[in-house]
C-alpha positions in Angstrom: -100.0 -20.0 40.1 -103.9 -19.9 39.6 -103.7 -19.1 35.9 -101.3 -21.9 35.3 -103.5 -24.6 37.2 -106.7 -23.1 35.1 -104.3 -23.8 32.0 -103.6 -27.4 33.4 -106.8 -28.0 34.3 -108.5 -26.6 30.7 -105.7 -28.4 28.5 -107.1 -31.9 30.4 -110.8 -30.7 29.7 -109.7 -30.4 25.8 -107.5 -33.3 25.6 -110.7 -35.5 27.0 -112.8 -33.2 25.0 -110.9 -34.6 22.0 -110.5 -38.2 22.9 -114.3 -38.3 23.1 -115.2 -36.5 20.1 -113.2 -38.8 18.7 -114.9 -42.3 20.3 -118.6 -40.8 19.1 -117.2 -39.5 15.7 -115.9 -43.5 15.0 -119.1 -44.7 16.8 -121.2 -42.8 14.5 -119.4 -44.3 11.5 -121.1 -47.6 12.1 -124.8 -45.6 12.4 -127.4 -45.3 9.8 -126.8 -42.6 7.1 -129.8 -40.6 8.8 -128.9 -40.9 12.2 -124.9 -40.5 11.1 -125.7 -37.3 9.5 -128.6 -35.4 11.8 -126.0 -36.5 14.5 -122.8 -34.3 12.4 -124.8 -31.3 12.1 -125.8 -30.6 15.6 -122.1 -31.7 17.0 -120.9 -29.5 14.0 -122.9 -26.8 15.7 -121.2 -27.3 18.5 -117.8 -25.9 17.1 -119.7 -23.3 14.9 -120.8 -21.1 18.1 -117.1 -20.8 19.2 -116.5 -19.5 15.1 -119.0 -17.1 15.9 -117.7 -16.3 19.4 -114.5 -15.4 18.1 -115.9 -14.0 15.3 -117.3 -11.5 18.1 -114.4 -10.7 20.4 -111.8 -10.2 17.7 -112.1 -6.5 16.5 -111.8 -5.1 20.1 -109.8 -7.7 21.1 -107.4 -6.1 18.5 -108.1 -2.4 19.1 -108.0 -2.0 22.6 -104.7 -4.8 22.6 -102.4 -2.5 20.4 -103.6 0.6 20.6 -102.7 0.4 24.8 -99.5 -1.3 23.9 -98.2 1.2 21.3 -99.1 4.3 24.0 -96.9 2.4 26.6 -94.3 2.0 24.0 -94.6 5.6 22.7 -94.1 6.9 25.9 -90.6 5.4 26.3 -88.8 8.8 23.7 -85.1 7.9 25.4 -85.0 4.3 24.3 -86.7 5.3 20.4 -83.6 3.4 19.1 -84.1 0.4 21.0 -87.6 0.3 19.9 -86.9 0.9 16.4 -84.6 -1.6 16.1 -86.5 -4.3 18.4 -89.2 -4.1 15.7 -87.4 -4.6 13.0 -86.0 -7.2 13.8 -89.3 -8.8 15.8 -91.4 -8.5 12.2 -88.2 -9.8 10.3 -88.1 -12.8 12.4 -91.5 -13.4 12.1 -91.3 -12.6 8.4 -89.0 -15.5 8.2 -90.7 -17.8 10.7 -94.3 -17.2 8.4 -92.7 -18.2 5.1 -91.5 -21.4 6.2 -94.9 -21.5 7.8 -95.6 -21.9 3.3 -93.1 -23.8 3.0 -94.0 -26.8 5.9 -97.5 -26.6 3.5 -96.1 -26.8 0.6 -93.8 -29.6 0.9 -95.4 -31.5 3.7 -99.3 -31.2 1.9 -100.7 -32.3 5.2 -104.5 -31.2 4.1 -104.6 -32.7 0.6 -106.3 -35.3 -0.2 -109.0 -34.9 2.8 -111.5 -33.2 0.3 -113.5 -31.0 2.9 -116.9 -29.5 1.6 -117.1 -25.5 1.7 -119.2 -23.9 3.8 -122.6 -23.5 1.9 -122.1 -19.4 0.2 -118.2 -19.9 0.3 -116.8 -18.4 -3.3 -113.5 -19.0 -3.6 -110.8 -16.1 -3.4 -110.1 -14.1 -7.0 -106.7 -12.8 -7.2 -106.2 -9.2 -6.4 -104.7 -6.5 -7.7 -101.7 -4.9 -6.0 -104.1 -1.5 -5.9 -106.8 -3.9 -4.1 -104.4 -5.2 -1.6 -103.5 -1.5 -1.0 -107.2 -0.5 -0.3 -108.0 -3.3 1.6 -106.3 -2.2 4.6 -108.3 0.6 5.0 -111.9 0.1 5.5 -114.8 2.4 3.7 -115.8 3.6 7.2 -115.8 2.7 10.6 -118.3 0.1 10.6 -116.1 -1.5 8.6 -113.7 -2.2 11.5 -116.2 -4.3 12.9 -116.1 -7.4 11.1 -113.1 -9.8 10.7 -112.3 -8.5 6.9 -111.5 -5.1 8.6 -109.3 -6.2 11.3 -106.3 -4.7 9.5 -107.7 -1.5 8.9 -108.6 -2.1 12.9 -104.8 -2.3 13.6 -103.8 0.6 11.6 -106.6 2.6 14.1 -105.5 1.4 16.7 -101.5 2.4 16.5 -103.0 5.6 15.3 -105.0 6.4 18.4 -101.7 5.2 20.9 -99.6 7.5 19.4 -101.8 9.9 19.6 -102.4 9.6 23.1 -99.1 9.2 23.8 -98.7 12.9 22.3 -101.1 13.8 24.9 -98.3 13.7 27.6 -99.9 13.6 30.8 -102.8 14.4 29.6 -103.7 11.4 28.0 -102.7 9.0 30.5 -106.0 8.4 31.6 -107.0 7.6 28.3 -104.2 5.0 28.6 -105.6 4.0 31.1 -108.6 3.3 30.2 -106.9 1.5 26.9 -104.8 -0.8 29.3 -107.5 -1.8 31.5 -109.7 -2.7 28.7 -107.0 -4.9 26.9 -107.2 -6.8 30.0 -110.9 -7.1 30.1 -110.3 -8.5 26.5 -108.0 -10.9 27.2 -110.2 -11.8 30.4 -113.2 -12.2 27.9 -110.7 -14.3 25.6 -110.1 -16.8 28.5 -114.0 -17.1 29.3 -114.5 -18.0 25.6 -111.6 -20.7 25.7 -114.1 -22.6 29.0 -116.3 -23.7 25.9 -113.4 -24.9 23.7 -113.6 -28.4 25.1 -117.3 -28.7 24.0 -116.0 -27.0 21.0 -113.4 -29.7 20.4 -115.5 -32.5 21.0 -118.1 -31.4 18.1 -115.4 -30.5 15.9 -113.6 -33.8 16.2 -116.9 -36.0 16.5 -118.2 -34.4 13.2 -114.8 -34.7 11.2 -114.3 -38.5 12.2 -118.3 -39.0 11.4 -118.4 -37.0 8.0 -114.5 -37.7 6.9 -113.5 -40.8 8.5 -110.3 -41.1 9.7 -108.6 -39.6 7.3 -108.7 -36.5 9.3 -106.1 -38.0 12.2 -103.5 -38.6 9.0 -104.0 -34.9 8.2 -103.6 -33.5 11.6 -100.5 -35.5 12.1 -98.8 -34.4 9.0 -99.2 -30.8 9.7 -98.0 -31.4 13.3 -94.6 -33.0 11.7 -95.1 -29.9 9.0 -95.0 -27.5 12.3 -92.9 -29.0 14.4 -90.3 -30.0 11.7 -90.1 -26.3 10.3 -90.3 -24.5 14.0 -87.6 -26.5 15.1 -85.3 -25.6 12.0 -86.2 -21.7 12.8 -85.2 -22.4 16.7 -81.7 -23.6 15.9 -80.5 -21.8 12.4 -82.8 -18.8 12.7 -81.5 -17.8 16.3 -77.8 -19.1 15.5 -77.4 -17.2 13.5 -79.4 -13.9 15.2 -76.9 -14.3 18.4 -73.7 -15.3 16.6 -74.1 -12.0 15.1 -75.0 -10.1 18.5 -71.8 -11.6 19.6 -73.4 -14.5 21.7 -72.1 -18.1 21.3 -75.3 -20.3 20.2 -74.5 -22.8 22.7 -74.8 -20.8 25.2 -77.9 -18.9 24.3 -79.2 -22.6 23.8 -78.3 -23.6 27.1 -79.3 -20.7 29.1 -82.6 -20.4 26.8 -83.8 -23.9 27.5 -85.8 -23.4 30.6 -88.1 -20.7 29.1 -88.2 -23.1 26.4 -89.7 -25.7 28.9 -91.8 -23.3 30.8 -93.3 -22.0 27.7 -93.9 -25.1 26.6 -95.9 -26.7 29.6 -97.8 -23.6 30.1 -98.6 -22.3 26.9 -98.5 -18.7 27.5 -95.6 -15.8 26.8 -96.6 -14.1 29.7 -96.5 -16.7 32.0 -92.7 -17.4 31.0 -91.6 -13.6 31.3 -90.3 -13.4 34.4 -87.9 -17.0 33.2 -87.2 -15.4 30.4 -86.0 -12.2 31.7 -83.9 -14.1 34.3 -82.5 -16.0 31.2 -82.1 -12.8 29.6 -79.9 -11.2 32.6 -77.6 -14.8 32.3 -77.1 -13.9 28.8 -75.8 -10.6 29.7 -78.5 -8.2 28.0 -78.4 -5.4 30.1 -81.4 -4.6 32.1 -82.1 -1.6 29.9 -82.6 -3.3 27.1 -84.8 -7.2 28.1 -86.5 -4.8 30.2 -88.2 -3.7 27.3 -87.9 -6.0 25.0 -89.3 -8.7 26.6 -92.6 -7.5 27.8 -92.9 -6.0 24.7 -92.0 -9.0 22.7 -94.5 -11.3 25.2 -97.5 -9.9 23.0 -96.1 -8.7 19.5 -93.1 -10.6 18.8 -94.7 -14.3 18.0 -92.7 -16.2 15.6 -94.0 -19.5 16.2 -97.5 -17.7 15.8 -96.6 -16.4 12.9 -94.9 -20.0 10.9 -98.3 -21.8 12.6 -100.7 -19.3 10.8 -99.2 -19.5 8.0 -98.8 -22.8 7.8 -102.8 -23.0 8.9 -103.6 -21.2 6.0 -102.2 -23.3 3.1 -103.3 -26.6 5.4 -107.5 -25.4 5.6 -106.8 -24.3 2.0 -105.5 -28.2 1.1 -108.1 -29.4 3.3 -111.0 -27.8 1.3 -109.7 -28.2 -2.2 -109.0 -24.2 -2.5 -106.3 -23.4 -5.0 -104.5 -20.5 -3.6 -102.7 -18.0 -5.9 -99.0 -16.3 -5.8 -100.7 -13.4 -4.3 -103.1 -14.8 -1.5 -99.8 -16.7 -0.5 -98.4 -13.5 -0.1 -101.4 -12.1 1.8 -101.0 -15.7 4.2 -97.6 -14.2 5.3 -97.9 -10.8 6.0 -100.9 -11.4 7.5 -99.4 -13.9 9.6 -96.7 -11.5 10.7 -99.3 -9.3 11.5 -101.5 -11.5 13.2 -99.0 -12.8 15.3 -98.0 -9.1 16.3 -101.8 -9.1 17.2 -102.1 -12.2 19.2 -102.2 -12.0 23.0 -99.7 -13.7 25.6 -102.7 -16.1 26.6 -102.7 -19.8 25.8 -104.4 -20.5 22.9 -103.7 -16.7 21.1 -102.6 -18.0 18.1 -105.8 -19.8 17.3 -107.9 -16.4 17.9 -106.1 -15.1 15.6 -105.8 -17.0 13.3 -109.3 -16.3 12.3 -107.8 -12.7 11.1 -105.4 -14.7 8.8 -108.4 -16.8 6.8 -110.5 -14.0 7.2 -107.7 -11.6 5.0 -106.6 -14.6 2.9 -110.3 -15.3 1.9 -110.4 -18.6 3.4 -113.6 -20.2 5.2 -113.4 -19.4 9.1 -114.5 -23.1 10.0 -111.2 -23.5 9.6 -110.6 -22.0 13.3 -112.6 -24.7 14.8 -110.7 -27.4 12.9 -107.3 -26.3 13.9 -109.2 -26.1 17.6 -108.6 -29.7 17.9 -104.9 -30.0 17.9 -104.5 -26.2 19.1 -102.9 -27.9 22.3 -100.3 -29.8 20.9 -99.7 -27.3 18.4 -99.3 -24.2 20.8 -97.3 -25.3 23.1 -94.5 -25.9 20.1 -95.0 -22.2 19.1 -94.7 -20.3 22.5 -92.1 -21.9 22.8 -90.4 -20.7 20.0 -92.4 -16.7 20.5 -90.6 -16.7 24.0 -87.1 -18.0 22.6 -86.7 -15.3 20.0 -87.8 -12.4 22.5 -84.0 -13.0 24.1 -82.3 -13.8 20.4 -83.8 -11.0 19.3 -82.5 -8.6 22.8 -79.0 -10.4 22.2 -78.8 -8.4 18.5 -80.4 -5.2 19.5 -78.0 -4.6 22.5 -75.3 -4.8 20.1 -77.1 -2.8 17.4 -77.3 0.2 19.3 -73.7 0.3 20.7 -74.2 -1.7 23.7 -72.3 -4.9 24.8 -73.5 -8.0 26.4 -72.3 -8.5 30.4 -70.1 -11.3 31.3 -72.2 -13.3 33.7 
């Protein structure tokens, strides 16, 4: 009950945050060229400390997050099939949900035409080889883990050491332990960071309206009818289809699905909506056995409206700043999408934490976190939403998969 009023009360904070970025961003269109511009760079600065902050929290916010959650899931042996088949289908969903993340860019082009100025430094991305792509999910060394560009190579660690502890038996449960607890400090840490996003927000939409005029407000409503557009598409043909085949009628897995929906959309955070979701679930007729896994588990790796909204990020701050992307960092967008959506914790405003992973692997500039900051609101609720909804799609599919069939409620 605290956590949501906190989310209430911080989603007001950012909304006036943004309504009064903007009133001083139009204000200081009207200022002298001086003024205007000494004004842009200390509100820009603004924004750029919460870059840097998540620039700081990301690596063990991903290491100590998956590496707990894979020794939890490791430990389950009896239900191996059910996990197997839950992840499948969670990173095909997501692989699905990220490419028309490309394809909302592609077709809406809601960032070109904006002309944003690279940071000062910023080369743009050569394409890769397939050998480079390889390589670069494993770092030189372990300092290499540190930094955003390793946060792949951080990952792959990180499942690494919880199956290895899981191995450990009882023996490496206090290393668990340790693992679980400090996912939770993380995520804490995570939450103290977001208190500054409303100063964040107003620097970030003060200097945009003050340096790019209101051209900026066009962009960010085209990619909300971009994300919106596309995330409702994957809500209704994507999960039709994925419980017609579990042997669920989609009306009914509609129906019975729309209060998470609502839940998830108001609060803004998967693990919130879990225990609405599992009663959902138990209407649908999944037995126990099955959304009693599932579900938690798909609360912090299975994100599919994470994973179309980092995509579709990607191509959008790539628009924004003139940055002509190639076949191949396309391809990098999506999978690391999918895998930065697998990344992301239940917590409102996930998505946009990790989202600094995606640019970061796709080569684009990072300020492109603080600009998606200023519609992260209207943009997350949309996408937990749609994470939550195909957790029980998904559950509907697996409990047929594995010889299972759905109760009659």
């Amino acid at each position: 009950m605290s956590t949501r009023a906190t989310g209430m009360k911080l989603l007001i904070a950012i909304a006036i945050g943004f309504l009064i970025g903007l009133v001083v961003g139009f204000a200081l269109l009207y200022a002298p060229s001086a003024i205007r511009t000494e004004a842009a760079s200390w509100l820009k600065a603004l924004g750029d400390i919460f870059v840097r902050l998540i620039r700081i929290v990301i690596p063990p916010l991903i290491f100590f997050t998956i590496s707990a959650a894979v020794a939890s899931i490791a430990d389950l042996r009896k239900l191996g099939l059910v996990l197997l088949w839950m992840f499948v289908l969670y990173i095909g969903t997501s692989l699905v949900a990220s490419i028309l993340g490309v394809v909302a860019g592609e077709v809406f082009q809601p960032g070109v035409g904006v002309g944003l100025t690279p940071p000062a430094g910023y080369t743009p991305p050569k394409p890769p080889s397939a050998i480079d792509i390889l390589l670069s999910f494993f770092q030189l060394d372990f300092s290499g883990l540190l930094v955003v560009g390793g946060a792949m190579t951080m990952i792959i660690f990180a499942i690494i050491l919880g199956i290895a502890v899981a191995l450990l038996g009882d023996e490496g449960r206090k290393l668990y332990s340790f693992l679980k607890l400090a996912s939770s400090v993380m995520i804490t840490m995570v939450r103290v960071i977001m208190y500054y996003a409303p100063v964040a927000i107003f620097g970030y939409a003060a200097w945009l309206i003050a340096v790019y005029g209101p051209q900026m407000l066009g962009a960010y409503g085209k990619f909300l009818l971009a994300q919106y557009s596309l995330s409702f598409i994957h809500f209704f043909i994507v999960y039709s289809i994925v419980t017609m085949i579990g042997g669920l009628s989609p009306l009914k897995y509609f129906k019975i699905q729309s209060t998470p929906f609502l839940i998830a959309f108001t609060t803004r955070s998967s693990a919130v909506t879990l225990p609405y979701n599992m009663e959902a679930a138990k209407k649908m007729g999944i037995p126990d056995e099955v959304y009693q896994i599932t579900l938690p588990v798909g609360a912090t790796v299975n994100m599919d409206g994470t994973a179309l909204y980092q995509a579709l990020s990607a191509i959008f701050v790539a628009q924004l700043f003139g940055i002509a992307l190639t076949p191949l960092h396309i391809g990098l967008a999506v999978a690391s999408a999918v895998i930065g959506s697998v990344a992301t914790a239940a917590i409102p405003g996930g998505g946009t934490i990790m989202l600094a992973f995606v640019l970061g692997v796709t080569g684009l500039p990072l300020e492109g976190v603080g600009i998606m900051l200023v519609i992260d609101p209207i943009a997350d609720a949309l996408r937990t939403a749609l994470n939550v909804s195909g957790d029980n799609a998904c559950s509907v599919l697996i409990t047929r998969i594995v010889g299972m069939k759905l109760r009659s409620s």
